[in-house]
N, C-alpha and C positions, 0 to 999 in steps of 0.2 A: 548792501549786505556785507556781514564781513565774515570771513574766514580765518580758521582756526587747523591747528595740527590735532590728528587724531591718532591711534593706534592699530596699528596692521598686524594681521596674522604673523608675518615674518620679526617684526617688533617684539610680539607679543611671547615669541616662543623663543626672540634670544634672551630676555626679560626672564623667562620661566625656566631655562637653561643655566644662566648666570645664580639665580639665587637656588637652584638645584645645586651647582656646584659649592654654596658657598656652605649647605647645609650638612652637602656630605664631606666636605673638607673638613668640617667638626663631628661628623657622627652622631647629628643630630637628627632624628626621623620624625619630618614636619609634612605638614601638608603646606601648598601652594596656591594661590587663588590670586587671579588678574581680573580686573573688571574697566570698561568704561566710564567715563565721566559719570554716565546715569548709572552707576553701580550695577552694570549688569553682566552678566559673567562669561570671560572669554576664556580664561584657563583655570584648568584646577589639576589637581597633581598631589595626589595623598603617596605620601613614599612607603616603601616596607618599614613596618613597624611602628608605623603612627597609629595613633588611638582611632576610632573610626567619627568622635566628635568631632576631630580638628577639623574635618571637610566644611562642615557649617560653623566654625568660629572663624576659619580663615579666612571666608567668604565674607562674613558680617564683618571681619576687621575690615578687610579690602572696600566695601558698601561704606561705610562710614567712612574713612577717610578719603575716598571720592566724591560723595555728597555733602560731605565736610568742611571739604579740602582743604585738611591739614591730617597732621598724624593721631591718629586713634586713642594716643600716648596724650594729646593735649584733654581731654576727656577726662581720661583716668585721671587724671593730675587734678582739674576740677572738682571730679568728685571727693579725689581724698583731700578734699581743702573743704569740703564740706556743702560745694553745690551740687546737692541733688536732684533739683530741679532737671538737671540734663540725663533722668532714666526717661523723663517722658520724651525729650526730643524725638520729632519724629524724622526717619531716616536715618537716625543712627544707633543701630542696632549691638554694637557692641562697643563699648566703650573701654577695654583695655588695647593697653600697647601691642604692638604689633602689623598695625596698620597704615602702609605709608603713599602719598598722594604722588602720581608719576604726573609732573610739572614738566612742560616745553613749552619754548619761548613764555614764560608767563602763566600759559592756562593749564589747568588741572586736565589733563587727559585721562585721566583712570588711575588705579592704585592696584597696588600689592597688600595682599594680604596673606602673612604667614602664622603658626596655629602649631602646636607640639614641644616646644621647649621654655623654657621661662622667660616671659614676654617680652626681656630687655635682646635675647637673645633672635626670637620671633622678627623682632625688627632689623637686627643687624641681617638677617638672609634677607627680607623685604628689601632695605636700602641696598644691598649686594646685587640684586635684580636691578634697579633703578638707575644704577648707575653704569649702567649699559648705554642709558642715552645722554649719558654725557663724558661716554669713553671718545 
């Protein structure tokens, strides 16, 4: 049988602390969403003054690029190249940027997913979480 690294509570909430900071260092009022390998949801964290949509886009970015496992952003990219075939994929529910896959040693542990400012932005506090586990 083999064994794999997963995501802990304590993990999970420097991950949701780091890209909090990274959001309010800009002044950006996003919502936050962590999920497991099976896209299933371990933090969410809507800030003052985000829209009350973001909570369920953050969560589909994070769901996708865990089921994915790659960024949410390779998606979009697709579609605007004109394959649409990938609105049906199933399991990946949102296909713009903002969605990014938390990778140790190798395997897709879970993702971040951020929701509230313009998607290129969305991902930089995603990847600002991320890279907690490889401070």
């Amino acid at each position: 049988m083999n064994a794999k690294p997963y995501l802990t509570l304590d993990v999970v909430r420097g991950m949701a602390a780091a890209a909090q900071a990274e959001a309010r260092r800009n002044a950006w009022p996003v919502c936050i969403a962590v999920v497991d390998d099976g896209g299933h949801l371990l933090w969410l964290e809507r800030e003052d003054g985000a829209a009350p949509a973001t909570a369920a886009i953050a969560i589909a970015k994070a769901q996708t690029a865990a089921q994915g496992r790659r960024e949410s952003r390779f998606y979009e990219e697709m579609l605007n190249a004109g394959r649409t075939g990938f609105l049906s994929a199933p399991g990946l529910g949102c296909l713009l940027e903002g969605g990014v896959p938390v990778v140790v040693d190798g395997h897709v542990v879970g993702a971040l997913g951020v929701s509230g400012v313009k998607s290129h932005e969305d991902a930089q506090v995603a990847r600002a979480g991320c890279a907690v586990l490889s401070a």
